[in-house]
C-alpha positions in Angstrom: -41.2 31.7 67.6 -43.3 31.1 70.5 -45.6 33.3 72.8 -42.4 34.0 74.9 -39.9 37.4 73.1 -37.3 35.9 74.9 -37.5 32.4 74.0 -35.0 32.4 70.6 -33.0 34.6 73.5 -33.0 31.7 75.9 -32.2 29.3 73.1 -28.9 31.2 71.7 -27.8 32.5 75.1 -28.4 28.0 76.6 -25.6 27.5 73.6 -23.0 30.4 73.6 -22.8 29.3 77.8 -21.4 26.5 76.4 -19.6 28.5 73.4 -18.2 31.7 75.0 -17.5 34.7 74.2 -19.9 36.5 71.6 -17.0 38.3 69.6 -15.4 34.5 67.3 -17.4 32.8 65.2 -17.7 29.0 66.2 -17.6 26.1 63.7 -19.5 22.9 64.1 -16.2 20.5 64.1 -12.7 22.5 64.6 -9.3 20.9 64.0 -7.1 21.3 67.1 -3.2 21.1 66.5 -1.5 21.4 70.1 1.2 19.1 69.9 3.6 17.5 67.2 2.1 18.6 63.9 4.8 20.8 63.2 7.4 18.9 64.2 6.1 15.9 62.4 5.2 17.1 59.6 8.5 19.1 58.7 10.2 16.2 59.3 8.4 14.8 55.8 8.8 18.2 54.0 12.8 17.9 55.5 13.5 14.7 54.1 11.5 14.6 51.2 9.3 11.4 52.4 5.4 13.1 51.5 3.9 11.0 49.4 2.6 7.3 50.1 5.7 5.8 51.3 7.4 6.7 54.6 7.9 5.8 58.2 4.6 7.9 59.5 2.0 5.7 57.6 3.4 2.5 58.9 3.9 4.2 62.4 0.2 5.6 62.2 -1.1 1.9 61.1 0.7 0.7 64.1 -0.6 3.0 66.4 -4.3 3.1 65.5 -4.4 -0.7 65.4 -2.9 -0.5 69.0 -5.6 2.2 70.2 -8.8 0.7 68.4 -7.5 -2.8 69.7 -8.1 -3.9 65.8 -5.1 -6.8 64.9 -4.5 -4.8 61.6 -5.6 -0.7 60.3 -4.8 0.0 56.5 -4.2 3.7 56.4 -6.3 5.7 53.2 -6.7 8.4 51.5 -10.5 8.9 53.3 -13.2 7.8 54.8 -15.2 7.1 51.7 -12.3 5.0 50.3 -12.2 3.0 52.9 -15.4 2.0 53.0 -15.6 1.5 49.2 -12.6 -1.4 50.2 -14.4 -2.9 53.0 -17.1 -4.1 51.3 -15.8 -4.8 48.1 -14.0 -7.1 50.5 -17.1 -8.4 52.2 -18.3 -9.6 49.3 -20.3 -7.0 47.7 -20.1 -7.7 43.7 -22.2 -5.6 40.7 -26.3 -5.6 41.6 -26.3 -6.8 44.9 -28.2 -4.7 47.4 -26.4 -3.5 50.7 -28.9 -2.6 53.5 -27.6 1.3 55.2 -29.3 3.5 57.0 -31.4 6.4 55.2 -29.6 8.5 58.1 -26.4 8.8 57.4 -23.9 11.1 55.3 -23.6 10.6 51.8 -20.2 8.6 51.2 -22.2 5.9 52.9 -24.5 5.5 50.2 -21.9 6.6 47.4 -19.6 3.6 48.6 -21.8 1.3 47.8 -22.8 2.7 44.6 -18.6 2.4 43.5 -19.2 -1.3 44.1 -22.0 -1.6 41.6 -24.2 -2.3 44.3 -27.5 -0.7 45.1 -28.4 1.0 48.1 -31.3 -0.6 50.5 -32.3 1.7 52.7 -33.1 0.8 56.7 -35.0 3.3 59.7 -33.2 4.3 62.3 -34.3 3.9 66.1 -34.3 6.7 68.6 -32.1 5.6 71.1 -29.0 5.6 68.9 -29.5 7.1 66.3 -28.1 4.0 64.6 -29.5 1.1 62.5 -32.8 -0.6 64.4 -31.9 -4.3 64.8 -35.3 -5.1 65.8 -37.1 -3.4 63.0 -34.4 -4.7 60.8 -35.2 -8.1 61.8 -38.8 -8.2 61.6 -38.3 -6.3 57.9 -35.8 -8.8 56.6 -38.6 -12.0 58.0 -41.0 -10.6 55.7 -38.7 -9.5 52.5 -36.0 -11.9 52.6 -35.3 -15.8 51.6 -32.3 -17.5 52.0 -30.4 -19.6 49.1 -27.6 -21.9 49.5 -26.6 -19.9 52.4 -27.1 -16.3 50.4 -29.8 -13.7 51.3 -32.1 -13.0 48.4 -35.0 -10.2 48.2 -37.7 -12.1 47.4 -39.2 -8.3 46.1 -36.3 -7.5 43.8 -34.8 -11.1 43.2 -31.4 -9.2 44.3 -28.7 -10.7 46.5 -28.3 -8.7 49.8 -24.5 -8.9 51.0 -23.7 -6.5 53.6 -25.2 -4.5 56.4 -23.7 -1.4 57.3 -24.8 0.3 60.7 -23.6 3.7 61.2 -22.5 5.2 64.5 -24.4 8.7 64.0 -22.4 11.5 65.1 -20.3 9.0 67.6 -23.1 7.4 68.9 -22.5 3.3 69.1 -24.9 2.0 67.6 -26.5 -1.9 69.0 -23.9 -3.6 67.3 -25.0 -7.6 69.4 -28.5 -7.6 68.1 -27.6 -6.3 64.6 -25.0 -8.9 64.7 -27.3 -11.8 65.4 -29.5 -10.4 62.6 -26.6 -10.6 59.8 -25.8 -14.0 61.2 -29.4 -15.4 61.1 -29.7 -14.2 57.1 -25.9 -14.6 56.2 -25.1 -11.1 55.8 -22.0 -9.6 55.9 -21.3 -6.9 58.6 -19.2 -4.0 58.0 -19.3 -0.8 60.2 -19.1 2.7 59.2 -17.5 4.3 62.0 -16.3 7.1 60.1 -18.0 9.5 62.8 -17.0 6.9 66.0 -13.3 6.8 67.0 -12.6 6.7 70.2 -16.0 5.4 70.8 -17.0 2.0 72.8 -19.1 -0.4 72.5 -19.8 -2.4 76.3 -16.2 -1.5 76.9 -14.6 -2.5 73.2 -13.6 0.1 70.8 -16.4 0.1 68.1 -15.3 -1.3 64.8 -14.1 -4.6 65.7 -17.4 -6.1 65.7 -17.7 -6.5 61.7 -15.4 -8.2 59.5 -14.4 -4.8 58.2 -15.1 -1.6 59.2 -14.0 2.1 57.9 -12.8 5.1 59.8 -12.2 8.8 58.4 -9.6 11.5 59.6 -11.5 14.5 57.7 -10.6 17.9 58.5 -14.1 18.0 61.1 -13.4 14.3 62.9 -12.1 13.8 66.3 -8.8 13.0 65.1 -7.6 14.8 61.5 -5.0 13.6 59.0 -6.1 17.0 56.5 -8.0 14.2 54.2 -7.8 10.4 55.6 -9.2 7.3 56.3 -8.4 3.7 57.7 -10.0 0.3 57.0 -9.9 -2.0 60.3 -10.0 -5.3 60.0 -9.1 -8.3 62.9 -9.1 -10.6 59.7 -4.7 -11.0 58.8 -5.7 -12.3 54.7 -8.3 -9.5 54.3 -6.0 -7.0 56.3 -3.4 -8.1 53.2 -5.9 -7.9 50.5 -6.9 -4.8 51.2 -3.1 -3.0 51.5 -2.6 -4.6 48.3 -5.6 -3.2 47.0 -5.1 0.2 48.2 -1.8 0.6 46.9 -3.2 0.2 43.4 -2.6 -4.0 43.5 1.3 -3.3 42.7 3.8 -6.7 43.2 6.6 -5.9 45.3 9.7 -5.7 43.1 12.3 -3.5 43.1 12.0 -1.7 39.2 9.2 -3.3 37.6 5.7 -2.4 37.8 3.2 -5.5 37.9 -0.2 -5.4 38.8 -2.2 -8.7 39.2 -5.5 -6.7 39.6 -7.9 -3.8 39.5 -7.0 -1.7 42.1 -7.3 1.9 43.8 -4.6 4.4 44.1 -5.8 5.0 48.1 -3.1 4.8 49.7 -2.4 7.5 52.6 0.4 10.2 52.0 3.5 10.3 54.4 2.8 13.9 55.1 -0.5 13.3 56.0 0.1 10.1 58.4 2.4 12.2 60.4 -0.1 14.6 61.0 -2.3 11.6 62.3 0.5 10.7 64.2 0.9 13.9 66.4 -3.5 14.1 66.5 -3.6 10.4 67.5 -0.9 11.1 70.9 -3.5 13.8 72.3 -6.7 11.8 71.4 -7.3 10.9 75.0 -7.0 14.5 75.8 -9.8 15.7 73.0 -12.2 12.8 74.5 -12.0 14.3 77.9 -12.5 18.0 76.6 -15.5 16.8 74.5 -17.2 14.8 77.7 -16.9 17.9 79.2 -18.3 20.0 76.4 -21.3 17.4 76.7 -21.7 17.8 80.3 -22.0 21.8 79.9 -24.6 21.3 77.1 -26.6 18.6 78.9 -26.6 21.1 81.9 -27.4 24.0 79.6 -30.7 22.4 78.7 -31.7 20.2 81.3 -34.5 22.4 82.1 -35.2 24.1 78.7 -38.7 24.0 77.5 -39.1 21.7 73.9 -35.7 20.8 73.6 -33.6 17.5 74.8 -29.9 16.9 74.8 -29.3 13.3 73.2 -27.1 11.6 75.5 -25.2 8.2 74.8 -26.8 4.6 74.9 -26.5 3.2 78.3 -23.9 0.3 76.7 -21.6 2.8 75.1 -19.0 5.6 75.7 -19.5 8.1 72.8 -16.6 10.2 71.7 -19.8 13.0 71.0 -18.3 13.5 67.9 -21.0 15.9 67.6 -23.5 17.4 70.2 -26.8 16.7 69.2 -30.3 18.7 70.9 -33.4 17.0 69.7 -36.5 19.2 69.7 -40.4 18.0 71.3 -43.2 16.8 68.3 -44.4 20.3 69.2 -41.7 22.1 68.8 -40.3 20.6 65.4 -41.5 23.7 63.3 -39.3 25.6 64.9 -36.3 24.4 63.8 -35.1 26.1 60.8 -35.9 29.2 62.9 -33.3 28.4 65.4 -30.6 27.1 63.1 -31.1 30.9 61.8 -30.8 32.7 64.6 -27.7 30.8 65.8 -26.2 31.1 62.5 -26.7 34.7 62.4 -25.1 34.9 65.8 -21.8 33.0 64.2 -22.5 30.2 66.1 -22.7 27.3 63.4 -25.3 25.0 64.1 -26.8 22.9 61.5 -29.7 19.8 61.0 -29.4 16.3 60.2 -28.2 14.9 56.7 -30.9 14.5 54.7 -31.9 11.2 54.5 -30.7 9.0 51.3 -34.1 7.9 50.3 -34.8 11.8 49.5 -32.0 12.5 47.5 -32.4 12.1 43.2 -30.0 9.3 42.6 -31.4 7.4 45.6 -34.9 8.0 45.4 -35.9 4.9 43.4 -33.8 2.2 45.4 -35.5 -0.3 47.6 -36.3 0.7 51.4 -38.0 0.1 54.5 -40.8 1.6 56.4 -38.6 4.8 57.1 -40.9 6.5 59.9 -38.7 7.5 62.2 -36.3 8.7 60.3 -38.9 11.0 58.6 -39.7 12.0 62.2 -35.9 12.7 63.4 -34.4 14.7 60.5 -37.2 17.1 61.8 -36.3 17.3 65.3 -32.2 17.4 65.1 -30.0 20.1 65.7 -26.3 19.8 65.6 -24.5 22.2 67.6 -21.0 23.5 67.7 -18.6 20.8 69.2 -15.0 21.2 68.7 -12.7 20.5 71.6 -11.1 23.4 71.7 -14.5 24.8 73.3 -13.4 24.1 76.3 -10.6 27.0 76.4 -13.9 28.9 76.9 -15.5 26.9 79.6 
């Protein structure tokens, strides 16, 4: 790998100090149930209350809204759903284009798609991770007029609705400037913080700075309701439309079954809301693990030749969803060596998404000069994060 044996050495024996002992094999995101899932969870499978009615998705509503500081949640079946709602809700009808980043998971992309909508890819910028305001800006000057107070790409003659910023791996991304650019061109905001709760933004919980934004409660998130997601929303008439979306647009009535639109059989099971119940009372305790699990990475390669641990913005507090090392220009070629050797050393490490603009179904959809994304999908490596790490710290 390099003129150094023991360099790939170094490399695996900088992470497992972090990791632990050499005889488990370590995932990249574990669940952690220490609390009331059992007790929670029973309770459903007791009383019979596990399917999409029940005290625990109302409680879990409740209690995320209070945590996120959000006036209402709408608890989903997952990430991807939510954010399939919030921007059908923002406005986003059949061939408009919604501006995402290249670097971001798929169910970004795939949301908009559900909507009719096309994908318009943005770069990212190295600091965050996230959406480039600046580059964004400049972009949209030169592509963009605006119509009787609608954004129209003057290159496709397509509407563009939304913007949707990520928050890569729990990273905040510059939500103020990227704010300033949606209200300059009338575009909708909506966040994908799918990857970001717990996360802040100058000292508010990311999330609340769109008119919508989605969360997800996968299996591998800070938080886990099995499958799950929430749409957040500080807006009380799209908070409504979107429960009555969700719950497949079904009038209240007590026997008869009338429903006054299309909508989306999304909503979250009982049995899983009390599982987000008991994951939700010990978030503040996986926050603190994982700041420590960042602190014993950043320490671990502080000094280590080629490599850099990417640390939060300096206006955020990042649930580091995931640890993320990025490697020097000069060491980039190295990186599929190292993912292998940690892999084969059951320590689960694991690149960057690859970015939407390279994928078949997206490879044709309108895009911006995507150069540092190109450059960072090279230089990434995810490493194991879970906050149960820190039993072996």
């Amino acid at each position: 790998m390099t003129r150094d044996p023991r360099f790939a050495e170094r490399f695996v024996q900088a992470i497992r100090s972090v990791c632990g002992e050499e005889t488990r094999t370590y995932g990249l995101h574990e669940p952690s149930f220490e609390g009331n899932e059992w007790v929670y969870v029973k309770e459903c499978l007791d009383t019979g209350w596990v399917s999409s009615a029940g005290k625990f998705v109302d409680r879990f509503e409740s209690e995320l809204a209070d945590y996120t500081g959000a006036k209402r949640t709408i608890a989903v079946v997952n990430g991807t759903a939510a954010l399939h709602v919030c921007l059908q809700l923002a406005g986003v009808e059949p061939g408009d284009e919604v501006i995402i980043p290249s670097l971001t998971f798929v169910a970004t992309a795939n949301a908009v798609t559900y909507c009719g909508g096309i994908p318009h890819f943005a770069d990212c910028e190295e600091r965050t991770l996230g959406m480039d305001p600046e580059k964004l800006r400049a972009y949209l000057r030169e592509t963009v007029e605006t119509r009787d107070r609608r954004c129209r790409n003057r290159r496709t003659g397509r509407f563009i609705s939304a913007v949707v910023p990520m928050h890569t791996f729990g990273h905040p991304v510059d939500l103020d400037p990227l704010a300033e650019v949606c209200r300059e061109f009338g575009i909708a905001l909506v966040e994908d913080a799918a990857e970001a709760l717990g996360s802040l933004y100058k000292g508010r919980h990311v999330g609340n700075h769109g008119v919508l934004s989605a969360l997800s409660f996968n299996g591998n998130k800070i938080i886990t309701t099995g499958g799950g997601g929430a749409i957040l929303t500080n807006d009380a008439s799209l908070a409504d439309r979107a429960k009555h979306l969700t719950t497949t647009a079904k009038l209240p009535h007590r026997w008869e079954f009338f429903h006054d639109s299309v909508g989306y059989n999304y909503r979250m099971p009982n049995i899983n809301a009390a599982l987000g119940c008991a994951q939700l009372e010990q978030l503040d305790g996986f926050l603190a693990k994982k700041r420590a699990i960042a602190d014993r990475y950043r320490a671990a390669f502080e000094t280590f030749p080629g490599v850099q641990w990417f640390p939060e913005p300096p206006f955020a507090r990042s649930n580091y969803w995931l640890n993320v090392i990025r490697l020097d220009e000069s060491f980039a070629h190295l990186r599929d060596s190292f993912l292998a050797i940690t892999n084969d050393e059951k320590i689960m490490t694991r690149p960057t998404w690859i970015p939407m603009h390279r994928l078949p179904m997206y490879g044709v959809c309108p895009k911006m000069d995507l150069s540092v994304t190109d450059d960072m999908v090279q230089r990434i490596i995810n490493l194991p994060s879970s906050s149960n790490l820190s039993s072996s710290l």
